[in-house]
C-alpha positions in Angstrom: 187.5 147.4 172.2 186.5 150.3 169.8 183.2 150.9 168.5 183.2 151.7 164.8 180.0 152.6 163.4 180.9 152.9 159.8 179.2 152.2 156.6 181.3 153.3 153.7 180.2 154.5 150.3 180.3 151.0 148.0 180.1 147.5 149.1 183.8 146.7 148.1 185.0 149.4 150.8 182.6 147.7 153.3 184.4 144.7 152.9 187.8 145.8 152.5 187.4 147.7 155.7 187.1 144.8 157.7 190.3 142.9 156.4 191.9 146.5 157.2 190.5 146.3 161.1 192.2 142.5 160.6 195.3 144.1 159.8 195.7 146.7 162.1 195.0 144.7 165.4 197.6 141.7 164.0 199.8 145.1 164.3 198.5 146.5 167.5 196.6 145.0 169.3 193.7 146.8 169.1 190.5 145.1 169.2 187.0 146.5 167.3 183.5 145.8 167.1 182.2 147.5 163.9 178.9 147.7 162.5 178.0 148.7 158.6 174.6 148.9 157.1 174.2 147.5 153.0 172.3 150.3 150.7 172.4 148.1 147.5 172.1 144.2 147.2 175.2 142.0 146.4 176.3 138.4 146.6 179.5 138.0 149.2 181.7 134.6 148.7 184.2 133.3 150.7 187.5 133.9 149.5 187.5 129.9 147.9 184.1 130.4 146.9 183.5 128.9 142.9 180.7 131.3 141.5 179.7 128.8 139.1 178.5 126.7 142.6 176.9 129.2 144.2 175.6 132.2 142.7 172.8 132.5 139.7 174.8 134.7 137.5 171.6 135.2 134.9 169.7 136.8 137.4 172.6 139.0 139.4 173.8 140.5 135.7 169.8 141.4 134.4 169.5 143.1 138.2 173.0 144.4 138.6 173.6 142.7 141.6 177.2 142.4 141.9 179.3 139.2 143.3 183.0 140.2 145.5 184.7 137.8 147.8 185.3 138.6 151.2 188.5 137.9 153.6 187.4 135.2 154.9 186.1 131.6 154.7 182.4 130.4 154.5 179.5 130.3 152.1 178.1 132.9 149.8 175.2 135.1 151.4 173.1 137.9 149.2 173.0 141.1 151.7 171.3 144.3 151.4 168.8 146.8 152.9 167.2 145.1 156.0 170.8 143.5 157.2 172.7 144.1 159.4 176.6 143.5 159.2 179.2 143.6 161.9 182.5 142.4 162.3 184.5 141.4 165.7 188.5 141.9 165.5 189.8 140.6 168.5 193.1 140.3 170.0 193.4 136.3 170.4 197.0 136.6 172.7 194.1 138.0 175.2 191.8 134.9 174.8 193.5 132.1 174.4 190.5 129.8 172.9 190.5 132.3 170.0 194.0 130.6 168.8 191.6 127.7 167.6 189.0 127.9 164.7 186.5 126.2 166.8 187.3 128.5 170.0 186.7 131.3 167.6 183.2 129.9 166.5 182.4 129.3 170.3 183.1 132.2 171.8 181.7 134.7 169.3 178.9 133.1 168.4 178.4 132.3 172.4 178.2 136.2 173.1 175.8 136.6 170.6 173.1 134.7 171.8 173.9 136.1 174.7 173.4 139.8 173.5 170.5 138.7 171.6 168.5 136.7 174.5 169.1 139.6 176.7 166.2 141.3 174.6 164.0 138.2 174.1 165.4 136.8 171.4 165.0 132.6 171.7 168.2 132.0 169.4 171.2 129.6 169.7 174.2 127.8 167.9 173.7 125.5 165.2 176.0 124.2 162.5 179.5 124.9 162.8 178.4 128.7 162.8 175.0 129.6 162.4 172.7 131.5 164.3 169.0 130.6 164.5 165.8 130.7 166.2 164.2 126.7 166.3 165.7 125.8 163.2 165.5 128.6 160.8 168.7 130.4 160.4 168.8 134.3 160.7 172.3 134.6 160.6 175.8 133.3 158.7 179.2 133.9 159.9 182.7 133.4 159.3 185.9 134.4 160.0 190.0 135.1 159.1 192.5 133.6 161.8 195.8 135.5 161.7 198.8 134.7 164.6 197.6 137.4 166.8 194.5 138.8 166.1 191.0 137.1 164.6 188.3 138.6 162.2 184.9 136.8 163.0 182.2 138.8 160.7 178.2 137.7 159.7 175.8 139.1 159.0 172.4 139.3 160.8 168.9 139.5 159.0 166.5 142.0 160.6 164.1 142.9 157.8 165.1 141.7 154.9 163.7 140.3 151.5 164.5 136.8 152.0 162.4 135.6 149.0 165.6 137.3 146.9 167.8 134.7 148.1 166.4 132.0 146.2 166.4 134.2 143.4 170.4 134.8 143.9 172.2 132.1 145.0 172.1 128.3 144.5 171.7 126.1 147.0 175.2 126.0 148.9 177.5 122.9 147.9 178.0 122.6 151.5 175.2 122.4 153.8 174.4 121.6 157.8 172.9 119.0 158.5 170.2 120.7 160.4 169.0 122.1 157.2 168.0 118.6 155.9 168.1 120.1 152.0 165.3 122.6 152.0 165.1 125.4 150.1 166.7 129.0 151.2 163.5 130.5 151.9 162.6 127.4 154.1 165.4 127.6 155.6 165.8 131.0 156.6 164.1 133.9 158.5 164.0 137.4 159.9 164.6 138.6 163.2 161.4 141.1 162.7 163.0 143.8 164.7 164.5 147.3 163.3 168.5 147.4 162.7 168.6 149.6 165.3 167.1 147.5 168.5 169.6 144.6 167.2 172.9 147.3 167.1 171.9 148.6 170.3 171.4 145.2 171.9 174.6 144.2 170.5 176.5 146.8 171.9 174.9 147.0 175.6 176.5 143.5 175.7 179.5 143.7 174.6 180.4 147.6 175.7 183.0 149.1 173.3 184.2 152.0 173.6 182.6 154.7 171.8 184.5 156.4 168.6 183.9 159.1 166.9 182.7 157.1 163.5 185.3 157.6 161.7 188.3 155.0 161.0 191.8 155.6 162.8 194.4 156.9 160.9 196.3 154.1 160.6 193.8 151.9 159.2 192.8 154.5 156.9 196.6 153.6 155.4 196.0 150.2 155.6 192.5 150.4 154.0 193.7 152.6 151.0 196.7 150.0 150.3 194.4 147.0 150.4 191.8 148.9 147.9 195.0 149.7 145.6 196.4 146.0 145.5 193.3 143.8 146.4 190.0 145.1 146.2 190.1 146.7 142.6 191.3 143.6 141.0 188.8 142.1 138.6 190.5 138.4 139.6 189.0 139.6 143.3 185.7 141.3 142.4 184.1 138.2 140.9 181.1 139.9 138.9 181.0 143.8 139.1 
């Protein structure tokens, strides 16, 4: 596994990156663990997601917060400064229970908590793929299952501005049942430590290889053709 320490320029190419990763291990095999820090606020669906359902398009127009989809299933999230993203592309002909949605969810999710425990972090599994701490959720994932290779992505909140949430995004059509209907900032919470300590706990566990911060080659190609046919469509980029 490859480290790949990478935040590109705009949101969009944060995003498209990961689907390139996707790509690129379906091809070869090779598996990354990448990390990407949010400089401006934006509102991520799911690649179904229905902005009329799940976003407050009044406020995200009068603060130029834009909406994109991502790869990948899920709910909508707002990121931005104080999150940290990262994304696990994974080779599933080497782990068998990632052939199974489920498996995926179990066995990703499972090494985070172990990561995060590791440096007294109190956090589990809850929902079908939630991360939380009692039972306020710090972090959302979801993921892209191809024949070979798996995309499992989230994002985790360190320090953010969780009282912009509620500002954002709607409450989500579909909700756990742990949640039992409160309200985003009720439901949610911070991790209270720096980006940093949770990257660096992160990788201790799951020990990638180090890169050199840039993207291979090869995904490079694969990035700039996904940008071209994909990620600069305004059918794609839902409120830019």
């Amino acid at each position: 596994m490859q480290l790949l320490d990478i935040t590109l320029d705009s949101m969009i190419e944060n995003i498209a990156l990961d689907e390139a990763l996707l790509l690129h291990c379906e091809q070869t095999g090779e598996q990354f663990l990448r990390f990407w820090n949010p400089r401006q606020h934006a509102v991520i669906m799911g690649r179904s997601g229905k902005l009329e359902q799940e976003a407050i398009t009044e406020y995200c127009r009068a603060n130029q917060i834009p909406v994109y989809r991502r790869p990948s299933g899920g709910g909508t999230i707002l990121t931005g400064p104080g999150c940290l993203m990262y994304a696990t592309v994974l080779n599933s002909n080497l782990n068998l229970q990632l052939k199974q949605i489920q498996g995926c969810h179990d066995f990703v999710l499972g090494e985070m908590v172990n990561a995060l425990n590791q440096i007294g972090i109190p956090c589990g599994i809850l929902g079908v793929s939630d991360l939380a701490i009692g039972n306020l959720k710090f972090s959302g994932n979801s993921l892209r299952l191809k024949r070979d290779s798996i995309l499992y992505h989230g994002t985790l909140l360190c320090e953010f501005n969780l009282k912009r949430i509620s500002n954002a995004l709607l409450p989500p059509p579909k909700q756990p049942g742990y949640r039992e209907n409160r309200t985003h900032i009720e439901f949610v919470t911070n991790l209270d430590r720096p980006v940093t300590e949770i990257k660096a706990a992160i990788i201790q566990y799951w020990k990638p290889v180090l890169s050199e911060g840039i993207m291979p080659e090869r995904v490079q190609t694969l990035f700039d053709e996904l940008m071209c046919s994909k990620y600069q469509d305004t059918n794609w980029n839902v409120l830019s």
